[in-house]
C-alpha positions as CSV (number, residue, x, y, z in Angstrom):
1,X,63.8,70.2,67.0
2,X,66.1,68.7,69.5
3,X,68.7,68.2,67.5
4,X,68.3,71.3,65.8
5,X,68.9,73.0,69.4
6,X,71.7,70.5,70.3
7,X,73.7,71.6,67.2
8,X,73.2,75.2,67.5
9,X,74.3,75.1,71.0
10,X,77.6,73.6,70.0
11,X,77.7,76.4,67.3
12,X,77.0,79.0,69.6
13,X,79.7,77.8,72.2
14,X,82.2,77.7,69.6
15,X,81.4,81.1,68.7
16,X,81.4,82.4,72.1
17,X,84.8,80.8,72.2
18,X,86.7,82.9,69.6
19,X,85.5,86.9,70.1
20,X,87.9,89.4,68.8
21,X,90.6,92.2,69.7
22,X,89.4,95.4,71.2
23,X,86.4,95.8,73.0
24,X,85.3,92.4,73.3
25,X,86.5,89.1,75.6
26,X,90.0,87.6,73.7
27,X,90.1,84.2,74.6
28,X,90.8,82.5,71.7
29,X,90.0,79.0,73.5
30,X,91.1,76.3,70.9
31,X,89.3,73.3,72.9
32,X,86.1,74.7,73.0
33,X,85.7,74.6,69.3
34,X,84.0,71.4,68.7
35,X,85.6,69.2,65.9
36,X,84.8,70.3,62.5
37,X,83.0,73.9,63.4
38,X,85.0,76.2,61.7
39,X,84.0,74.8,58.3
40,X,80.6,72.9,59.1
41,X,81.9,69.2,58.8
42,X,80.5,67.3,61.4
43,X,77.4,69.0,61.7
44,X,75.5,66.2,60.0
45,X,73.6,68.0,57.3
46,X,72.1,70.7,59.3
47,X,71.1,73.5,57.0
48,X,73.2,76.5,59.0
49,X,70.2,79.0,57.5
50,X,67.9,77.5,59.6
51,X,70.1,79.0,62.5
52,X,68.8,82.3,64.8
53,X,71.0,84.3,63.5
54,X,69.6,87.1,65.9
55,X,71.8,85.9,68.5
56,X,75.0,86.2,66.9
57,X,74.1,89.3,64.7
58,X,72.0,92.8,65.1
59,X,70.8,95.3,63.0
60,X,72.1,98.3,62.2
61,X,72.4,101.4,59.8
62,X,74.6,101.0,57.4
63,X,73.8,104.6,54.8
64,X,77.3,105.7,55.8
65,X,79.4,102.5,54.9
66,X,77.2,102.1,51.9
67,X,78.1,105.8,50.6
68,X,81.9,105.4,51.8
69,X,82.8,101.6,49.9
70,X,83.0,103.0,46.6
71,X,87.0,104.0,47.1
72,X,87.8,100.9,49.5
73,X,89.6,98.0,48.4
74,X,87.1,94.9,47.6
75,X,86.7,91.7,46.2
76,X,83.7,90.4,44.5
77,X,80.9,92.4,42.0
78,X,79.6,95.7,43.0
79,X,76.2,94.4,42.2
80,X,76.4,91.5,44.6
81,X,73.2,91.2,46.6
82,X,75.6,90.9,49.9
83,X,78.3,93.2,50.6
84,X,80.3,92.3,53.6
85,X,82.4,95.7,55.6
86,X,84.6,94.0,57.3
87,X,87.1,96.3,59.4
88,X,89.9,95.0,60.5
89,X,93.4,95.4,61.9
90,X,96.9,94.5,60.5
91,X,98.4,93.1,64.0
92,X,94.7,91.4,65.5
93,X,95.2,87.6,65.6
94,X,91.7,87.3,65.4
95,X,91.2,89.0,62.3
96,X,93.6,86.5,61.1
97,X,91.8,84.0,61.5
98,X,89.2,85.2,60.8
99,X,90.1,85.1,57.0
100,X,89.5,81.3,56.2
101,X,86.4,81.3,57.0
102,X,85.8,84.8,55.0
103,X,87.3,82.5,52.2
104,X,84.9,79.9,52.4
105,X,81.8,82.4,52.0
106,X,83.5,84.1,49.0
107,X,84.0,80.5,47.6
108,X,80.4,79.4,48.6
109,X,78.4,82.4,47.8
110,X,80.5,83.6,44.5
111,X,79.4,86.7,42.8
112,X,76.5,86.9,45.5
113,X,78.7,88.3,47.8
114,X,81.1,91.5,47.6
115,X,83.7,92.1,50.5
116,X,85.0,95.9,51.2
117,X,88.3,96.5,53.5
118,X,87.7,99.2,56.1
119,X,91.0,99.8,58.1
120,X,90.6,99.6,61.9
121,X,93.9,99.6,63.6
122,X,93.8,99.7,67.4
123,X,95.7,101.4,70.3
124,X,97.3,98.5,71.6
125,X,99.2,97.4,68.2
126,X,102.1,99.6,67.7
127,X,102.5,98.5,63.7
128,X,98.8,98.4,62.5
129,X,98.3,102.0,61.7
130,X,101.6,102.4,59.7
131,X,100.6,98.6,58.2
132,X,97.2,100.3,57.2
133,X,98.5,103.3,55.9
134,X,101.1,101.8,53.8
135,X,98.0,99.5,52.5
136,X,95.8,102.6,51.4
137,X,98.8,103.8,49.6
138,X,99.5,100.3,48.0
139,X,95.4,100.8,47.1
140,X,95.6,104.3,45.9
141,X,98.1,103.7,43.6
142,X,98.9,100.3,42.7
143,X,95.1,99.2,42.5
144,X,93.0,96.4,44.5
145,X,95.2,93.2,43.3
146,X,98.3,94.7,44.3
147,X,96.3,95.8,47.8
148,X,95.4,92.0,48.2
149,X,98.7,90.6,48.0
150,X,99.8,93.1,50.2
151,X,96.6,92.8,52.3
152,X,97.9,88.6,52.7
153,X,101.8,89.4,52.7
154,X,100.9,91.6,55.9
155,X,98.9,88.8,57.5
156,X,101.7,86.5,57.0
157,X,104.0,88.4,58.3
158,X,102.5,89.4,61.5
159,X,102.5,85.5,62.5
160,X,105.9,86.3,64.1
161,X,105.9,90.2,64.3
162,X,105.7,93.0,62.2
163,X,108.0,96.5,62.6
164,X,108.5,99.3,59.8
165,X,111.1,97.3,57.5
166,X,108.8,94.7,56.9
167,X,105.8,96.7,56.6
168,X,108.0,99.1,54.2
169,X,109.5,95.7,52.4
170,X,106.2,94.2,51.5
171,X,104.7,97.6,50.3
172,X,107.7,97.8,48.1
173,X,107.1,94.7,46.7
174,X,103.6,96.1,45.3
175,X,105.7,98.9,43.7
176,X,105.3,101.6,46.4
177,X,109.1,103.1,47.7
178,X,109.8,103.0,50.9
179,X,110.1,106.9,50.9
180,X,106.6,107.5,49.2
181,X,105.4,105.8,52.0
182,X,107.3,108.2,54.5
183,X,106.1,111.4,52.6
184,X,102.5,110.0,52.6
185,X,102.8,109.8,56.7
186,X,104.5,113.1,56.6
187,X,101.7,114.2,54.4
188,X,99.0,113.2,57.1
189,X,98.0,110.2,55.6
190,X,97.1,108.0,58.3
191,X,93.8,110.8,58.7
192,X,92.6,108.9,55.9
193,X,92.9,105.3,58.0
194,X,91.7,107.8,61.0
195,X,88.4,108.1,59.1
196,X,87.6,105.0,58.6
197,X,88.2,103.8,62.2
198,X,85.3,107.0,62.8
199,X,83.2,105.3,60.1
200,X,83.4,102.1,62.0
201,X,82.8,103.4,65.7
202,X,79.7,105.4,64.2
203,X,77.9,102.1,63.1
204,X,78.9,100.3,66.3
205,X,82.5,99.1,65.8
206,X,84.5,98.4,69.3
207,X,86.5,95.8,68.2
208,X,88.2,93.3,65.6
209,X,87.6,91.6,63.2
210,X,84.1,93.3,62.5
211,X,81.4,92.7,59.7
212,X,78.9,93.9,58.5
213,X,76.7,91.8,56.3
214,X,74.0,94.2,54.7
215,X,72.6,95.6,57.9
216,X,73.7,92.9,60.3
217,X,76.6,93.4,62.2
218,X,78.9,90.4,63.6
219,X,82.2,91.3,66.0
220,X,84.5,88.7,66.7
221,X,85.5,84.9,64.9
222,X,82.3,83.1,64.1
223,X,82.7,79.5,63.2
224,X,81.9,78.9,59.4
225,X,78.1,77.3,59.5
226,X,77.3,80.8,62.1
227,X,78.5,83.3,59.9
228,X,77.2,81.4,56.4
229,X,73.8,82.0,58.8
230,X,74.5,85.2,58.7
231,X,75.6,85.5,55.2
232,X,72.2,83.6,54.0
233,X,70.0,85.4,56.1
234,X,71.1,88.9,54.0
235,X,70.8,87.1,50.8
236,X,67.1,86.0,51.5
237,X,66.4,89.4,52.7
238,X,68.3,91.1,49.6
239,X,65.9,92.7,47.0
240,X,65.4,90.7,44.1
241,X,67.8,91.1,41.7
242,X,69.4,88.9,38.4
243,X,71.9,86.9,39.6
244,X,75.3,88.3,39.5
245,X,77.2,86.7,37.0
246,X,80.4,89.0,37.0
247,X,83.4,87.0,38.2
248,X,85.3,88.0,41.7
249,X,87.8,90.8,40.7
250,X,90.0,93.0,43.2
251,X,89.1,96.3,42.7
């Protein structure tokens, strides 16, 4: 028991360590990660579902998102047991890096776990809106791969700044003109990216990256063995259900 508590207090002060754009403490303290968190090496066996995942994690309603995901862009089966929202911003740093470790649970859990975009862009990053709504149109008409490899172009990108050209360079390379994308933005289209930033402040959303794992909710950059807690914790909780044996797909 102990140990147990010794481990989860490194966990935890890691986690504390790396919260996310918007409403929450940006830090983004390298050192206090302890060697080996972010992907659970080090930890010496310790089962992370045995973790309180009540600290890092609440409950909330999630009817809205649940009726909403059908037209988002998302990865894994629609009859996965978990489906993660995460919302998220083009331009957060956090949300960045937040993606690995999204990785490893797609890669861990397989076609247990389905992952839906929500669009979040926030005040303070001039490019993320027109990055979002240039990624809705990529969606809308090119389909969910083409919205992936945009999804990581954008990502990339924004390692050393994004502005329209590039924003308008990498949609074009997913087939969308750079002047379908100014008609759609003359057309109003960033209401539809407004809606989902309503849809995320209505469950609780203040900041990015955000997800939502069933009905848990996690804000900020959890290192890997506290948000495969998180994960595992929905999964047990999940009705029973055959095991999904559909293969990850973009949709």
């Amino acid at each position: 028991m102990r140990r147990a508590r010794a481990l989860w207090a490194v966990v935890v002060t890691a986690a504390q360590a790396l919260f996310g754009c918007g409403g929450t403490r940006a830090t983004a303290a390298e050192s206090a990660v302890a060697p080996g968190a972010e992907t659970g090496a080090g930890l010496g066996g310790f089962d992370a579902r045995a973790l309180p995942v009540e600290e890092l994690a609440t409950r909330i309603d999630t009817a809205a998102l649940v009726a909403s995901s059908s037209d988002r862009p998302s990865r894994g089966p629609a009859t996965a047991p978990v489906t993660i929202h995460l919302f998220s911003d083009f331009e957060c740093p956090f949300c960045a890096r937040a993606l690995p470790v999204l990785r490893e649970v797609e890669a861990e859990f397989g076609g247990s776990v389905r992952v839906v975009w929500h669009d979040f862009p926030l005040p303070g990053h001039p490019h993320a809106e027109r990055a979002a709504v240039a990624g809705d149109l990529v969606f809308r008409t090119r389909g969910g791969a083409a919205f992936w490899r945009y999804h990581d172009a954008v990502f990339q990108a924004a390692r050393t700044g994004l502005d329209e050209r590039i924003i308008a360079r990498l949609a074009k390379r997913e087939g969308v003109e750079e002047t379908a994308l100014g008609g759609a933005l003359a057309a109003g289209a960033e209401r539809r990216v407004a809606g989902q930033v309503s849809l995320g402040e209505a469950a609780g959303v203040e900041g990015t990256p955000a997800f939502i794992v069933n009905d848990w909710m996690v804000t900020g950059v959890l290192p890997y063995p506290a948000f495969r807690a998180v994960v595992a914790r929905a999964l047990a909780e999940a009705p029973a259900r055959p095991p999904a044996r559909a293969p990850i797909t973009a949709q």
